[in-house]
N, C-alpha and C positions, 0 to 999 in steps of 0.2 A: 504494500500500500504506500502511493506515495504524501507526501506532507499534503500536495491537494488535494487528492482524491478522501484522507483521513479529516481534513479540513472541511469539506463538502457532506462528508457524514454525518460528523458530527451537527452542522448545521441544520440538519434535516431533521434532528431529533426536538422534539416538544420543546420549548421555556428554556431555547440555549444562547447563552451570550458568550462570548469569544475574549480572551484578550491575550496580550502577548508578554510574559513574564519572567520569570527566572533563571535570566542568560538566556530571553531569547526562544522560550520554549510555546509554543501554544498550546493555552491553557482553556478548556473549554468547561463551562457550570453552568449546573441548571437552577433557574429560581427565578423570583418577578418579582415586581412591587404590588405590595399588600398595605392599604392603613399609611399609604405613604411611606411604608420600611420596604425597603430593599434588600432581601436576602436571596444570596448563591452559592452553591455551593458545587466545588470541585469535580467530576465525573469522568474527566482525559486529558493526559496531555503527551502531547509529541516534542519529542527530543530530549537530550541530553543520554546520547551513546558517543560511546569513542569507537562504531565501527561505520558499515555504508549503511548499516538494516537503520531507517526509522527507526529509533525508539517511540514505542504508543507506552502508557503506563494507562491503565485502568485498575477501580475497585471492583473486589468481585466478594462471593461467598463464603464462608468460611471453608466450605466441601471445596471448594471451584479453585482455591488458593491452597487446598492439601493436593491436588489433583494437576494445578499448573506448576508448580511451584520451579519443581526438579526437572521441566520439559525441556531439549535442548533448544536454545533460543530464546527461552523463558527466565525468568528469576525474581523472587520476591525485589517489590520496585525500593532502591534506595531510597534511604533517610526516611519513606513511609512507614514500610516494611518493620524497619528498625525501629519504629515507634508502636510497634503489635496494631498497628493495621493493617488490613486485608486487602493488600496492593501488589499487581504483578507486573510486571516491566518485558513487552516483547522488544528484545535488543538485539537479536544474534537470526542469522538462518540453523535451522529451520523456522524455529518459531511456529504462528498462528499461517495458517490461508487466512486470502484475506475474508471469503467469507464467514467464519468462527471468529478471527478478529472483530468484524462487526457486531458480532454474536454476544461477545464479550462487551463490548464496547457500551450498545444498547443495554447491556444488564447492569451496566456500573452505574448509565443513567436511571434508568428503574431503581436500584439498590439506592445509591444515594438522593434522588427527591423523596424517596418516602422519608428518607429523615427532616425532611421539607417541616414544617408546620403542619398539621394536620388542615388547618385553616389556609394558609394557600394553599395546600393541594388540592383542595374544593374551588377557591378560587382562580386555580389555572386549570382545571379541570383536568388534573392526574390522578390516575388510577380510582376513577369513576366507573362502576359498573354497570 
């Protein structure tokens, strides 16, 4: 996946705002303004490898982070990781295809807006059934 085509993704998904951050990384979070607050929060970001693979860094499940962890190409995402959150860093070939990449990508946005407010997630209409 390249940084556009990962860029393009992500903009696809529900309540995402873009910005570019930490040396340069694209950082992408989902959230809105509610009551006049504005909260976002974290769900992808691209870069920050020392090879040619994209690094994508996504959160995932606790199962989904015992199961990626060790994959080649894979690896609990620095400085996250280290902090016992459930972050996994595609950096290396083999890695994800890009479609499971995607896969993954969408679940970290799912995984993290439910930590959303439960009141915005009503008012941007996530995970309404």
């Amino acid at each position: 996946m390249t940084r556009d085509e990962f860029n393009a993704f992500c903009k696809s998904l529900p309540h995402t705002s873009h910005v570019v951050q930490w040396g340069g990384a694209d950082v992408w979070k989902v959230g809105g303004t509610v009551d006049g607050k504005t909260v976002t929060k974290v769900f992808a970001i691209a870069g920050w490898t020392k090879t040619d693979t994209l690094g994508i860094t996504f959160k995932t499940s606790e199962i989904g982070y015992e199961v990626l962890k060790d994959q080649p190409g894979l690896r609990p995402a620095p400085y996250l990781a280290s902090r016992g959150m459930k972050w996994i860093q595609h950096f290396d070939e083999p890695g994800l295809d890009d479609d499971d990449l995607k896969s993954h990508i969408e679940s970290s946005h799912r995984i993290v807006s439910k930590g959303l407010s439960k009141k915005m997630q009503r008012e941007l209409n996530l995970h309404q059934k």
